[in-house]
C-alpha positions as CSV (number, residue, x, y, z in Angstrom):
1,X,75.4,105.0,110.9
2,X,72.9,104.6,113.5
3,X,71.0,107.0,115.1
4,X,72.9,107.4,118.7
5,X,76.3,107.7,117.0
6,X,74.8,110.8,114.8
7,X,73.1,112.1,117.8
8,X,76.3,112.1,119.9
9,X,78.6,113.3,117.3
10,X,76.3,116.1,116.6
11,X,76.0,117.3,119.7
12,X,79.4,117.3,120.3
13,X,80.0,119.3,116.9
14,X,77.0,122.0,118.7
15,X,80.0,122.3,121.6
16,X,82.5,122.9,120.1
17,X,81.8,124.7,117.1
18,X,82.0,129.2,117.9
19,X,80.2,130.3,114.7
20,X,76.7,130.4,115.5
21,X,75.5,130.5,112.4
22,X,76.6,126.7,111.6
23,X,76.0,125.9,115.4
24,X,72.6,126.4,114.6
25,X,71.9,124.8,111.2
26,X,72.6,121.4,113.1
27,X,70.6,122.2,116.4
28,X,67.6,122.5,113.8
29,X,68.6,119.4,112.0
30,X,68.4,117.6,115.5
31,X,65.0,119.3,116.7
32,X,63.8,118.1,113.2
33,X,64.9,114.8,113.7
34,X,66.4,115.1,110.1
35,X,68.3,111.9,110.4
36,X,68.7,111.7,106.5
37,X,70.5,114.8,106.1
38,X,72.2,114.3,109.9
39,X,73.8,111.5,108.1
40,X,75.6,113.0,105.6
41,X,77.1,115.8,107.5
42,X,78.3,113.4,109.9
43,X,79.4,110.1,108.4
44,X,82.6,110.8,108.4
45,X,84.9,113.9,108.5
46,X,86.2,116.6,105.8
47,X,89.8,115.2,104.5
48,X,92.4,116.8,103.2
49,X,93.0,115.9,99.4
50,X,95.1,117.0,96.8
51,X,96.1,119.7,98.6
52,X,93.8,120.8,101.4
53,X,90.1,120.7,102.3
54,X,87.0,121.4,100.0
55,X,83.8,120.9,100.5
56,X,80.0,122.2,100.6
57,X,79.4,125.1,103.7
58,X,77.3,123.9,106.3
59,X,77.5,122.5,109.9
60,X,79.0,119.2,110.4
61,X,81.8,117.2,110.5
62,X,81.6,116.7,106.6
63,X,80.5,120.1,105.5
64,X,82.8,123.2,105.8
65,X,82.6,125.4,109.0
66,X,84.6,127.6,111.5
67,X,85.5,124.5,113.4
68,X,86.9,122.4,110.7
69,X,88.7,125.3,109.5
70,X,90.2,126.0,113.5
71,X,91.3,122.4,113.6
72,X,93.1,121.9,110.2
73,X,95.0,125.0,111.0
74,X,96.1,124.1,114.6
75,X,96.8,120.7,112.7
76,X,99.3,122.6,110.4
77,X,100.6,124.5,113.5
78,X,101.5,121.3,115.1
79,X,103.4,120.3,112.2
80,X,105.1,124.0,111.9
81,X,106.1,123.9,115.2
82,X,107.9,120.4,115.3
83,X,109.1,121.1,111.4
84,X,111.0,125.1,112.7
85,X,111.3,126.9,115.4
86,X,108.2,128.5,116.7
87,X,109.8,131.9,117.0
88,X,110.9,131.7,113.3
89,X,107.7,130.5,112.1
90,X,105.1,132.4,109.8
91,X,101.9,131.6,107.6
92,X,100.8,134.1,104.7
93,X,97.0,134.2,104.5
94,X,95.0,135.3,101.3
95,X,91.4,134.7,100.5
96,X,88.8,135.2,98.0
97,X,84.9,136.4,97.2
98,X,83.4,133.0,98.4
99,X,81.0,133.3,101.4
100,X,82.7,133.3,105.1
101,X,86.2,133.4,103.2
102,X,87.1,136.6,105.1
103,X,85.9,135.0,108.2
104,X,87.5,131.4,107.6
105,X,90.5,133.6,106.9
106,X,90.8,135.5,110.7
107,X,89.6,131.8,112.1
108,X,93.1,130.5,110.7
109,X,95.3,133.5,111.7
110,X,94.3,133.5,115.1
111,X,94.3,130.0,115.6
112,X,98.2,130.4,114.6
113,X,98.6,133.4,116.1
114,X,97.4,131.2,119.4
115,X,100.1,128.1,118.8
116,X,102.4,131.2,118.8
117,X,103.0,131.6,114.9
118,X,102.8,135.0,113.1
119,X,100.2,135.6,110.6
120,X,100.2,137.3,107.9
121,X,96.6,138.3,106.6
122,X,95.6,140.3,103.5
123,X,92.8,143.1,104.6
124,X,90.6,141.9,102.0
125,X,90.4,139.5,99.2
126,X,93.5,138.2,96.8
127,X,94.2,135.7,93.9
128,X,95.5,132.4,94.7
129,X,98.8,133.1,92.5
130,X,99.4,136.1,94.6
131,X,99.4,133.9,97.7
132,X,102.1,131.9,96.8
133,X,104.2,135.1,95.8
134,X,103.5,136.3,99.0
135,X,104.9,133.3,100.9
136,X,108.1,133.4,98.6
137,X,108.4,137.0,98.7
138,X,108.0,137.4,102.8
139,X,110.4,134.2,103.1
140,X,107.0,132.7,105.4
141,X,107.4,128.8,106.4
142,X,103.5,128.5,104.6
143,X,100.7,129.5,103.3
144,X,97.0,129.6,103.1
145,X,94.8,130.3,101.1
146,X,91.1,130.3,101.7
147,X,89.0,129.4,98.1
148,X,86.8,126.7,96.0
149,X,88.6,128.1,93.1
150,X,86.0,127.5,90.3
151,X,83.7,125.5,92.2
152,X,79.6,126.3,92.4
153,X,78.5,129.1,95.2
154,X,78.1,126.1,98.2
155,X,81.6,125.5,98.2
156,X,84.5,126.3,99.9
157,X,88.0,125.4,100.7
158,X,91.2,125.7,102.0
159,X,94.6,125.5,100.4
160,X,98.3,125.1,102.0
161,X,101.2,125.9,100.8
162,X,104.7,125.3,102.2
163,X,108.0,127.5,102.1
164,X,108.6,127.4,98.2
165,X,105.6,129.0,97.4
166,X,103.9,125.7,96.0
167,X,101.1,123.6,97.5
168,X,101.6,121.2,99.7
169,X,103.8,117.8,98.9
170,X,105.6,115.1,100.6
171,X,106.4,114.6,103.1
172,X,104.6,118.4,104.0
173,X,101.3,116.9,103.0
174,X,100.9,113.6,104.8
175,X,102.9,115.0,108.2
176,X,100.1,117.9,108.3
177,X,97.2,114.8,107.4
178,X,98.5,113.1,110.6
179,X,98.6,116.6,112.8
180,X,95.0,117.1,111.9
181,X,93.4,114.0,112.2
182,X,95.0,114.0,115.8
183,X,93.9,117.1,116.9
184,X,90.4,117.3,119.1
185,X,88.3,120.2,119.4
186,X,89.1,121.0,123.0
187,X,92.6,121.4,122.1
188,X,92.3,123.7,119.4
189,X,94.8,127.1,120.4
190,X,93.3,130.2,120.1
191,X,94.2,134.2,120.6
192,X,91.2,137.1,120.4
193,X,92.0,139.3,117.5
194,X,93.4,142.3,119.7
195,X,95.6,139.5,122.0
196,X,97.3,138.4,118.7
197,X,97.8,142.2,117.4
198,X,99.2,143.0,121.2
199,X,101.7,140.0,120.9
200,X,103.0,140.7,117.0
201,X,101.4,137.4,116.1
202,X,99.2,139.2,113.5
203,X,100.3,141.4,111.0
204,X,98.0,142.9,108.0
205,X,99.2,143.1,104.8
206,X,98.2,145.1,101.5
207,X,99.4,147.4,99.3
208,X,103.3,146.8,99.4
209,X,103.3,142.8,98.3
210,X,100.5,144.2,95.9
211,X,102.4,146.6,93.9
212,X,105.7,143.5,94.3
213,X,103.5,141.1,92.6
214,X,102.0,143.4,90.0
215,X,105.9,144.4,89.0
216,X,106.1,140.9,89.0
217,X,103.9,140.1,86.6
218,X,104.7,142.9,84.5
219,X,108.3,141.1,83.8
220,X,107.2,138.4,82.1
221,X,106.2,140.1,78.9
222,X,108.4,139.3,76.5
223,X,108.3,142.1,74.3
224,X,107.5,144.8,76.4
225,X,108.7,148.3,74.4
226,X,106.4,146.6,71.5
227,X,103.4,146.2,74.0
228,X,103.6,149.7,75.4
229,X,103.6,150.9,71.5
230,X,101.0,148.8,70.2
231,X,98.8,148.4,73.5
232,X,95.9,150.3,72.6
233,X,95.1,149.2,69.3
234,X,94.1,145.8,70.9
235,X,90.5,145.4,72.1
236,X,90.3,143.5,75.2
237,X,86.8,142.2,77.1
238,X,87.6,140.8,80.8
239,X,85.4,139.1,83.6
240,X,86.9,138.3,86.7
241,X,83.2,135.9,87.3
242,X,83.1,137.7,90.9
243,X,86.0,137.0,92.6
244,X,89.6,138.2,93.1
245,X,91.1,138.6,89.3
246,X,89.6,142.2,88.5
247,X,92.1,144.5,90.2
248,X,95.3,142.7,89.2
249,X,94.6,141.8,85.8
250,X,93.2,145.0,84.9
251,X,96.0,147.2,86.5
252,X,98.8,145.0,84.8
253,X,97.3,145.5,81.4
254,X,96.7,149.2,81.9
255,X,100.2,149.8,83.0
256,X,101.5,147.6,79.6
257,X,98.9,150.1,77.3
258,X,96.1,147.8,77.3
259,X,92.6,148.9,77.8
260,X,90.0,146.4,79.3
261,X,86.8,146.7,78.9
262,X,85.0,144.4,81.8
263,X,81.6,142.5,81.9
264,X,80.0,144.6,84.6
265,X,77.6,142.3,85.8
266,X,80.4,140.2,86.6
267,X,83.1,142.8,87.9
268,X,81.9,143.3,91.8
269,X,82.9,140.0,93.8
270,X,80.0,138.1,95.5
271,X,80.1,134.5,96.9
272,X,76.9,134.1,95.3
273,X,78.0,134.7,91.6
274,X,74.4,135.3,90.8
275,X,75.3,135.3,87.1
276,X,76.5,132.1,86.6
277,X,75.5,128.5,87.6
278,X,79.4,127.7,87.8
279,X,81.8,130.0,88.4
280,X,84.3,128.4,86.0
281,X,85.7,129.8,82.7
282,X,85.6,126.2,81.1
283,X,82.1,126.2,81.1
284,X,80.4,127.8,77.9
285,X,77.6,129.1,80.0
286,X,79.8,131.3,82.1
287,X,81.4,133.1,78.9
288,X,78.3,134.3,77.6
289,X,78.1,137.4,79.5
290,X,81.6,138.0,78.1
291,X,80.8,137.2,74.4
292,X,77.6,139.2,74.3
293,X,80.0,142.3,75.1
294,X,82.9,141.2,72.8
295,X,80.6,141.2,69.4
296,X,79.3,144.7,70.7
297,X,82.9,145.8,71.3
298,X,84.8,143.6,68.2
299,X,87.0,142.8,71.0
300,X,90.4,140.8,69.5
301,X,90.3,138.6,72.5
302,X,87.6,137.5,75.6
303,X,89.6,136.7,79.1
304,X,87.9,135.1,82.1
305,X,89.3,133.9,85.1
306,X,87.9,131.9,87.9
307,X,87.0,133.5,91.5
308,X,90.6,132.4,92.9
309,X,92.0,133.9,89.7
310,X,94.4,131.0,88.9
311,X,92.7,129.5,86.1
312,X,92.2,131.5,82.8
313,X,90.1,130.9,80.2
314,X,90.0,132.7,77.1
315,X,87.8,133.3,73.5
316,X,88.7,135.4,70.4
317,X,87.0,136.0,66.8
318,X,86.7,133.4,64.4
319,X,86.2,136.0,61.4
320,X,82.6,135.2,60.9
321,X,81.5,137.3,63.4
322,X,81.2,134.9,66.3
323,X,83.8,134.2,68.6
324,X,85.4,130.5,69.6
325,X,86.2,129.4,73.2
326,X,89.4,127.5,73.6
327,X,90.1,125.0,75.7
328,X,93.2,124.7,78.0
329,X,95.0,122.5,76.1
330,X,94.7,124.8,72.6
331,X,95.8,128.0,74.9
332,X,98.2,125.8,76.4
333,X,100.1,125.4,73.0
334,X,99.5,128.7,71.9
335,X,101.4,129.8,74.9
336,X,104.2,127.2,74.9
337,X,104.8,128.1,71.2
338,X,104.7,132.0,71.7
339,X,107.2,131.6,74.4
340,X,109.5,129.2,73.3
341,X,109.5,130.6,69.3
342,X,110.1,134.8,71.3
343,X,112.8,133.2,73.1
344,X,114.5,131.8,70.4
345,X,114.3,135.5,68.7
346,X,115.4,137.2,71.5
347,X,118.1,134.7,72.2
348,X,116.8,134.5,75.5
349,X,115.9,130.4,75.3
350,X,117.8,128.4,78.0
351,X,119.8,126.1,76.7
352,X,118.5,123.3,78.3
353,X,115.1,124.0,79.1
354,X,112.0,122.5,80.3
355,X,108.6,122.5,79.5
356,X,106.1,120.7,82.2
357,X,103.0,119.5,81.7
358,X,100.5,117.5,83.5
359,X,99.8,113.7,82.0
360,X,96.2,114.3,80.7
361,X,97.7,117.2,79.1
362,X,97.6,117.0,75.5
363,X,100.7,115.6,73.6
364,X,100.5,118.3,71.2
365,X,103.0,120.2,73.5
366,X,105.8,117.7,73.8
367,X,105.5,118.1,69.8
368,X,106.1,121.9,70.1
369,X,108.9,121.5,72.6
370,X,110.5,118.7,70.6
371,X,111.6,121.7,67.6
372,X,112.8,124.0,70.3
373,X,115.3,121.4,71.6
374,X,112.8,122.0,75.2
375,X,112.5,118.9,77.2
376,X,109.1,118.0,78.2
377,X,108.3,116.7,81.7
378,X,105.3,114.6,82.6
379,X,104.2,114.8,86.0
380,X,100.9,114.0,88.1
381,X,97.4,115.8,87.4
382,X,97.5,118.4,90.2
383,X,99.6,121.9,89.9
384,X,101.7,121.1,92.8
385,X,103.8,118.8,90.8
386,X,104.5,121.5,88.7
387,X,106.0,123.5,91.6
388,X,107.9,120.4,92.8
389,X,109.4,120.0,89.6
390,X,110.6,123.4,89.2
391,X,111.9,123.3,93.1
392,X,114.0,119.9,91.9
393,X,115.3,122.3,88.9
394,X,116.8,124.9,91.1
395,X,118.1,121.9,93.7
396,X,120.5,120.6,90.4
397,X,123.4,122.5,89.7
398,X,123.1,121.4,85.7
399,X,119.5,121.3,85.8
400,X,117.3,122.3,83.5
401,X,115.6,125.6,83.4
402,X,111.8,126.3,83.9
403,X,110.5,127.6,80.3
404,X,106.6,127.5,80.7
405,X,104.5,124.7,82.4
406,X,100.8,123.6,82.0
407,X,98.0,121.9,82.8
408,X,94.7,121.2,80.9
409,X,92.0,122.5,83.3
410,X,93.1,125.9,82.2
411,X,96.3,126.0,84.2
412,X,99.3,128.3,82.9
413,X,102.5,129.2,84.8
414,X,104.6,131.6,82.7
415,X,106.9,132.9,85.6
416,X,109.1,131.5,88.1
417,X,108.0,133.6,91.2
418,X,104.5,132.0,91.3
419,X,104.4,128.3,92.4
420,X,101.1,127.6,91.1
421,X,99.0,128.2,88.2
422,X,99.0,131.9,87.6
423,X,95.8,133.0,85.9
424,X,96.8,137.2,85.9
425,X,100.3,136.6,84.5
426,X,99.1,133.9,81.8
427,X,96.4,136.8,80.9
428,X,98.9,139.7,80.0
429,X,101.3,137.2,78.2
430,X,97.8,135.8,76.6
431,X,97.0,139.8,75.4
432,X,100.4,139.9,74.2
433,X,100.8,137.1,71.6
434,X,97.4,138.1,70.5
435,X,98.7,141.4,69.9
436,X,101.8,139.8,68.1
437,X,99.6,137.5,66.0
438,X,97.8,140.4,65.1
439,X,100.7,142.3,64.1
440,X,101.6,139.9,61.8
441,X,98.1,139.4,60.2
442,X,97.1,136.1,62.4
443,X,94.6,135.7,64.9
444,X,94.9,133.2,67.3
445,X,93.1,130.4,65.7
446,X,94.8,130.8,62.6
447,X,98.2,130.8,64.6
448,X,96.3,127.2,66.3
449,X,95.7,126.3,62.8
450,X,99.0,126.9,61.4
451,X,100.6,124.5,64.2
452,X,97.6,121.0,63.6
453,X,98.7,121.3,59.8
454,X,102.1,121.2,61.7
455,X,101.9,118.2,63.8
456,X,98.8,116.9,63.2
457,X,95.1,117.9,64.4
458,X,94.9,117.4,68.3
459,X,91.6,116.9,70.1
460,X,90.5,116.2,74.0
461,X,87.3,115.7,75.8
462,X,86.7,115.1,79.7
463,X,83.8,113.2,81.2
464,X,82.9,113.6,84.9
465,X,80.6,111.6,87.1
466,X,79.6,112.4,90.9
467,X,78.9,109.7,93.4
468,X,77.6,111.3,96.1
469,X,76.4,110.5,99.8
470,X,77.9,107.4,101.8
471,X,77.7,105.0,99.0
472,X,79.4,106.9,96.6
473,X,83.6,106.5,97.6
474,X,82.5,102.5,97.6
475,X,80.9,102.6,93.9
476,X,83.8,105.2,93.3
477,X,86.6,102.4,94.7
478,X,84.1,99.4,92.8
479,X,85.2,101.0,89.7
480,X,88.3,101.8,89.7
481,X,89.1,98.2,91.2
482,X,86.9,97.0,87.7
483,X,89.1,98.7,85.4
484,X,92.3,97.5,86.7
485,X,91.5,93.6,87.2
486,X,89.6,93.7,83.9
487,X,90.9,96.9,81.1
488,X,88.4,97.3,78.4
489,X,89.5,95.8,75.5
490,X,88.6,98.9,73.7
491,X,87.2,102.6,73.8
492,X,85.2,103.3,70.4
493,X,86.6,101.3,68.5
494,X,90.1,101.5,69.4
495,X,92.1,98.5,70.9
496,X,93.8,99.2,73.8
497,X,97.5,98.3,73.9
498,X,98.4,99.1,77.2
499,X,97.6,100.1,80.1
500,X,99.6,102.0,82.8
501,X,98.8,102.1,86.7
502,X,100.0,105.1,88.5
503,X,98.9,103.3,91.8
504,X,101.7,100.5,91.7
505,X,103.8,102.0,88.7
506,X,103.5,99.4,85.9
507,X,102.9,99.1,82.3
508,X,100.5,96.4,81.5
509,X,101.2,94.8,78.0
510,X,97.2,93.8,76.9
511,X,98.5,91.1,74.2
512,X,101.2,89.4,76.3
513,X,100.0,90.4,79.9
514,X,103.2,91.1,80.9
515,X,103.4,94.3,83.4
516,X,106.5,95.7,84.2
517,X,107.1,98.4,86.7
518,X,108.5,101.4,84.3
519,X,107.1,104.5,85.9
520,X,109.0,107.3,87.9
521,X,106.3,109.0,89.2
522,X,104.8,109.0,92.5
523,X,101.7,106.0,93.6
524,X,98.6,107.9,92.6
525,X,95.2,106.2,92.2
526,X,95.4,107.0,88.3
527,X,94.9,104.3,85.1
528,X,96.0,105.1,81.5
529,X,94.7,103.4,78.5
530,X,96.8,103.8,75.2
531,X,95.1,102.9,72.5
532,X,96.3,101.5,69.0
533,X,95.6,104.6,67.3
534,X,97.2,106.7,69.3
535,X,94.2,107.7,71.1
536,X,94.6,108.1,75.2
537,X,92.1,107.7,77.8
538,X,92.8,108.3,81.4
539,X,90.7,107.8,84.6
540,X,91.0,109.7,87.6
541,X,89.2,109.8,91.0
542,X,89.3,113.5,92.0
543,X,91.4,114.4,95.3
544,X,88.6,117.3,96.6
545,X,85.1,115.8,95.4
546,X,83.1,113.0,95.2
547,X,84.0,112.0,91.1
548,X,85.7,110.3,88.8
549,X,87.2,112.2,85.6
550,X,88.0,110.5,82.2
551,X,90.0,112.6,79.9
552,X,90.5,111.3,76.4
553,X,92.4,113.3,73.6
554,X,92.7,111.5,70.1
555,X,94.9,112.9,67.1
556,X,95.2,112.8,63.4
557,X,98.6,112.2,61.1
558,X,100.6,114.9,60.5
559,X,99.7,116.7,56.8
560,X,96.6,115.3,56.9
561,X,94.1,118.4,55.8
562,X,92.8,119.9,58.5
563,X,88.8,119.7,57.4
564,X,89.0,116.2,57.1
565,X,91.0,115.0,60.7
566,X,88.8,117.1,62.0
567,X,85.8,115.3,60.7
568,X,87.9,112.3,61.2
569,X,89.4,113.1,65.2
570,X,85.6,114.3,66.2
571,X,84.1,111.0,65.2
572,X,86.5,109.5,67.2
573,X,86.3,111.3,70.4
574,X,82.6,111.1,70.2
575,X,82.9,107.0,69.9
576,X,85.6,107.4,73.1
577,X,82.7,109.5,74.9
578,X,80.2,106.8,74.4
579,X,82.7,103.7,75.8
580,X,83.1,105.8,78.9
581,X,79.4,107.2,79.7
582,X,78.3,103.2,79.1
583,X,81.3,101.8,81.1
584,X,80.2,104.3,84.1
585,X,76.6,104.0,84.1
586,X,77.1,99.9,84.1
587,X,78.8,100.7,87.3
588,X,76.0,102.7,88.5
């Protein structure tokens, strides 16, 4: 971009945008002459992706500000408006402890409240999952919610949610794309905070959905008499990692008998979350707080959850006095075999029920579902497709019914009232299998054990690489073009069989090269390698930043002893690892 196109579209930014705080950052960038960084702010705009807008704070067109916030929301007004009447029409509004979410927050409700929609804003910070209870529970036409979910400190974002309580999804998603890319600054609608309270157009919210959701949440244990008996006698160690998860998680399992014992350092919410590099309970480093205090305590179980508290994350005691971290897909199939096998007992199991999961999730789970007579549902990576599902479910008279769904970035959905991945209601369930287990003489990993001498010893791994900057989407795009005209013949060691495209729904055949179109899913930019051994390796360009993931998940035979596949699957997965890292840096 040359120098008089920044210049203009920077100073045009400096008009429009009200917050002076990123006003300024790009007045200095222009008195400095700072064309590098100029550059990147302003070589293109801030899109929406999976399900709304995330990206790095700062002034700019391509940074996340006041102004970009203002015009995606008078983006989704337009939509709202020519989608229901304006005078029916209302937006829920939560946000979390991420810096200027509070202020992002009033920027959307008055920028409603001045297209003439009511908005309904929590007085202070909220969980993600609670969002989309809210926008069920007050029957609003949307929601937002204002978060980076687990991203570093820099980052923030905004999510929208339509009438069902789940994120965004056709044709929702690309009619509000086409409001906001039409929308220009000067004709962004706007009330004062007092105008908008004077007309009814904002309306605060608190305590009443609060004590809704935490009932809510409180339903979905299965055996509740046995928690309220047994509670106390399980050790629990909790860190919310600064943001919204403290207050719910910790009044639903003190109301069920449960006693939590936080991570102090980590219990206050700050945008900064000074005590972690990433905010994310998937990473190792952010448990260590947590695990410190759980060998002091002999806590049965470690739970984290991520500043939007949707994600959970989770460690307990491996009997040699240190504790193990589990992944999502491990807690995943501890969950999905807790619930279906209690349901079963309780002779509460639907008859035809459904268990969803994502299609990098691992295959362990359609295993599991498989002896409960449970179907199991593929759908795209993304939670949203998890919500659509179970919207489709209710839309069938004969359909099936929702049992538990799942995805492997620590995802968990144990309720119906919740559209999206539910981090304080998969916590409570989580403390009470571990208290069943317990019961019984089983902690959670030999429970995990019990079910790989099952169905055989499961094992995933993810690799992510950034491209950042103006070159990055084009060696992003290179890539991805690379590894459909040409598949690898092989990861590790393993030939690949086929190959499926979620872009143009075929199956490619590698030995014939025949491709027929076989998949019911919709076009996403997403290629599946099956290998000969059973092994799976996906590659996905993320919808909110600047990288591609690869998720590969290998598995051993069925009765094979479980010291030796795992000697066996971790060779493997390592060899996977080493196909991918080579293949992306020969991009680079």
């Amino acid at each position: 971009m040359d120098e008089k196109t920044i210049i203009a579209k920077a100073e045009e930014y400096i008009r429009l945008e009200k917050d002076p705080f990123f006003r300024k950052q790009v007045e200095n960038l222009l008195a400095d002459k700072d064309f590098v960084e100029l550059s990147d702010r302003f070589y293109t705009d801030l899109a929406f992706g999976t399900g709304g807008i995330r990206g790095v704070l700062g002034g700019g067109y391509n940074r996340l500000n006041s102004l970009v916030i203002r015009k995606t929301t008078q983006g989704l007004a337009a939509y709202i408006r020519k989608t229901v009447p304006a005078e029916s029409a209302s937006v829920a509004i939560a946000y979390d402890s991420r810096n200027f979410s509070d202020s992002f927050a009033l920027d959307a409700a008055l920028v409603l409240a001045g297209n003439g929609i009511r908005a309904y804003l929590y007085t202070s910070l909220r969980s993600t999952p609670q969002l989309s209870f809210t926008v069920r529970t007050l029957g609003a036409t949307a929601g937002i919610v204002i978060t980076a979910s687990h991203n570093p400190p820099e980052y923030n974002g905004y999510k929208v949610y339509w009438s069902d309580g789940g994120q965004i999804v056709p044709p929702h998603d690309t009619g509000i794309v086409t409001e906001v890319r039409a929308v220009r600054g000067e004709r962004i609608l706007s009330l004062t905070k007092e105008e908008a309270f004077d007309k009814g157009l904002l309306v605060l919210i608190d305590r009443d959905v609060d004590a809704a959701f935490i009932d809510m949440v409180k339903t979905c244990v299965l055996r509740p008499e046995f928690v309220r008996s047994q509670g106390a006698s399980l050790k629990v160690v909790y860190t919310p990692l600064h943001g919204t998860g403290a207050v719910p998680v910790d009044k639903a399992l003190s109301d069920m008998g449960i006693g939590v014992t936080f991570v102090e350092e980590q219990r206050k919410p700050d945008g900064n979350f000074p005590t972690v590099a990433f905010p994310n309970p998937e990473e190792a480093a952010a448990m260590k707080l947590a695990l410190e205090l759980a060998k002091k305590e002999n806590a049965h179980l470690v739970l984290a959850t991520d500043p939007d508290a949707d994600r959970l994350g989770i460690a307990v005691p491996d009997g040699n006095g240190e504790y193990t971290l589990l992944s999502g897909n491990q807690l995943g199939a501890l969950l999905l075999d807790y619930i279906l096998s209690s349901k079963k007992e309780l002779g509460t199991l639907p008859a035809r029920g459904a268990y969803v999961k994502s299609i990098v999730t691992t295959e362990l789970g359609r295993l599991i579902a498989a002896d409960y007579g449970v179907e199991c549902i593929d759908v795209l990576t993304g939670f949203k497709y998890i919500g659509e599902k179970m919207r489709e479910f209710e839309s069938q008279k004969e359909g099936p019914a929702y049992v538990f769904g799942t995805e492997e970035s620590y995802g968990f959905l144990v309720n119906t009232s919740v559209r999206d991945k539910d981090a304080v209601s998969a916590a409570v369930v989580t403390a009470e299998m571990t208290l069943y287990h317990l019961s019984r003489g089983k902690s959670l990993l030999d429970r995990l054990n019990e079910l790989y001498e099952r169905y055989g010893y499961f094992q995933e791994t993810q690799v992510s690489r950034y491209f950042k900057g103006e070159q990055g989407l084009s060696t992003m795009n290179a890539l991805m073009a690379r590894l459909r005209s040409v598949p690898p013949a092989d990861f590790g060691g393993g030939g690949v069989l086929f190959v499926k495209d979620y872009g143009d729904g075929t199956v490619l055949d590698t030995a014939t090269g025949e491709r027929k179109k076989s998949i019911a899913l919709p076009s996403s930019n997403v290629l599946q390698f099956a290998c000969d051994d059973g092994s799976l390796v996906t590659a996905r360009p993320s919808g909110t930043e600047p990288k591609i993931k690869f998720y590969a998940s290998s598995r051993s035979a069925a009765g094979v002893p479980l010291s030796r596949a795992r000697a066996q699957i971790s060779a493997r997965i390592d060899a996977i690892r080493a196909a991918i890292v080579a293949l992306v840096d020969g991009e680079k």
